[in-house]
N, C-alpha and C positions, 0 to 999 in steps of 0.2 A: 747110516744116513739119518735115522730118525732118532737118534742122539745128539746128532749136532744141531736137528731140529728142536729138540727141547733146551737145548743149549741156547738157543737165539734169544729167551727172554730175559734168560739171566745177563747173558753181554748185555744184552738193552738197555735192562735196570741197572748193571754197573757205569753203562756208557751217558744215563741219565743221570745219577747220582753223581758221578766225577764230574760233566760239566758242571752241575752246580757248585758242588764243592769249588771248584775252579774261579765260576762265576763269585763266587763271595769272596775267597781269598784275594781279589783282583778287587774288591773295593776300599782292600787297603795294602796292598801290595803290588808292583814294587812302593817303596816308600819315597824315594828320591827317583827322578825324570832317566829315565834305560833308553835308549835307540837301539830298535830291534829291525834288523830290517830297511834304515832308512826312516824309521816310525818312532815317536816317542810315547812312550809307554808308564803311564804311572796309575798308582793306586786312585780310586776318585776322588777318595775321603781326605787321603794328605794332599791331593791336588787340589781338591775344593775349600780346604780348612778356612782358607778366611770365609770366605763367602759362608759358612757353616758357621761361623761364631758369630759374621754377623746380623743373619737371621735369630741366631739363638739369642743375641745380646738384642734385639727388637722385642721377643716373645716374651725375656725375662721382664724386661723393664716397662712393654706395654699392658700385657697381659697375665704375666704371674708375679710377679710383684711390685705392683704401681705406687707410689709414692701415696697416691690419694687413697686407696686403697688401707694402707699402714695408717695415716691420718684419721681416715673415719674409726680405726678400731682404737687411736689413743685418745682420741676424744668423745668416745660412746661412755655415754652418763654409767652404764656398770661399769667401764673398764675405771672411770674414773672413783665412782668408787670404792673399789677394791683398793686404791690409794690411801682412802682417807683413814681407817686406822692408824696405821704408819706416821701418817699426816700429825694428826689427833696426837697420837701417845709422843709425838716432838716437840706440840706446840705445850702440852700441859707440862713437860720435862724444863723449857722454855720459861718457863711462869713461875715455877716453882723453885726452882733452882737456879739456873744460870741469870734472869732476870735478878738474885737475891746475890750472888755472888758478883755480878757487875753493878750495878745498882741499890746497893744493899737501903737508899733511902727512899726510894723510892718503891722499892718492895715491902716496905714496913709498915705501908699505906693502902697496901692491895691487899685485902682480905677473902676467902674461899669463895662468894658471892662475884667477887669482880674477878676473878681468877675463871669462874665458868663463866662467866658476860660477853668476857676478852675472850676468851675460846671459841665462845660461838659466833662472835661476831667474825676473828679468822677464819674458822672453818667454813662459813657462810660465802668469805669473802673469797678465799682459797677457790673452791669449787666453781664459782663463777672465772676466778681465773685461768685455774690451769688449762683447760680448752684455749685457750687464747695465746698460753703457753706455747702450746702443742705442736697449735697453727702455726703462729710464725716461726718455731723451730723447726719446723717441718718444711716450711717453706725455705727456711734459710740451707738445713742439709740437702733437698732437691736440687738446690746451686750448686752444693762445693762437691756432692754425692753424685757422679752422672754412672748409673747402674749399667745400663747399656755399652758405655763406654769399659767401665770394667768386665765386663761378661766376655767383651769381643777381645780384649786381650788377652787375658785369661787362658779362654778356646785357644788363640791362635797362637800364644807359646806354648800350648801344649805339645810334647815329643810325638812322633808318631806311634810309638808304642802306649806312650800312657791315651790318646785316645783309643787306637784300636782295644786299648781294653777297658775300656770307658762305655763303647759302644757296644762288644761282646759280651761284658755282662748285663748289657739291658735288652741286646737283640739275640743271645744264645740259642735261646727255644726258637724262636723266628728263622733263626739261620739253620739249624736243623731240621726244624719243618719243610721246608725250603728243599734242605738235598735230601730228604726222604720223598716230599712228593716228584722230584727229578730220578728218584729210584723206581717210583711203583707208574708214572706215567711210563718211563723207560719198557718198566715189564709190559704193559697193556700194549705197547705198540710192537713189542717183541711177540707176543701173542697172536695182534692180528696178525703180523707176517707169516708166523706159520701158521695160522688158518688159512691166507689166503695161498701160500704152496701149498699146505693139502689140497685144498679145493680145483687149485690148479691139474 
């Protein structure tokens, strides 16, 4: 008798850990709609999949990657600088050569003094621009580009397998956390039981 009594905690903590286990496998399993019973029966995750994409295609396009967002960092005076060498060593390649090879009379009139004039006066004029660039290109791809729109479709041809493993490896450690604590709650309550039949 008093090995079946130490036994109680362990059934507990198995009979803890397996509903979980159970409980997670059933939020992506079955994958297509089962009648069990009279009852339809599906996984929640391929049952909910649109409604899932499109929350996700909301959070992507309002909150992790905003249009305005993308805009303020192509128009921020360093990001625009980091352009301007690039810029620079095009417009002086520009002046020097292809101005003299299309032009060639008009190049035979511009001497090193107007070659850096002209320079600076583009580069001056360029960085005023491209901001302005930026904008109405930015404005124009938030048209033909709807994020949100692509996210939700995205999610919701996804197979049921490639999410369930889309979301196992970002909830793994969760979902075993999970049936461990359905293990060791399992044990505690297998415990008290046979304290309170000893006591009895």
């Amino acid at each position: 008798m008093s090995y079946i009594l130490f036994l109680i905690p362990v059934i507990s903590a198995f009979i803890g850990w397996f509903t979980n286990w159970i409980a997670i496998k059933m939020l992506f399993h079955p994958k297509e709609p089962k009648k069990i019973l009279g009852i339809t029966i599906q996984g929640i995750f391929p049952k909910r999949q649109q409604q899932f994409a499109e929350k996700l295609g909301k959070l992507v396009s309002q909150e992790l990657l905003s249009f305005a967002d993308i805009e303020q960092k192509l128009i921020h005076p360093d990001n625009i600088q980091k352009l301007m060498p690039v810029v620079e060593q095009h417009i002086e390649q520009f002046l020097r050569q292809k101005l003299a090879e299309e032009m060639p009379v008009i190049s035979m009139f511009i001497g090193e003094n107007t070659i850096k004039q002209l320079k600076g006066v583009f580069m001056k004029e360029l960085e005023t621009l491209f901001p302005v660039i930026m904008q109405r290109y930015m404005g124009h791809l938030q048209q033909e580009l709807d994020l949100e729109k692509i996210v939700i479709q995205k999610v919701a041809s996804f197979s049921s397998d490639k999410l369930e493993d889309i979301l196992q490896s970002i909830l793994s450690k969760e979902f075993r956390f999970v049936e461990l604590v359905g293990a060791v709650l399992g044990f505690i309550i297998g415990l008290l039981q046979v304290l309170l039949t000893l006591l009895t």
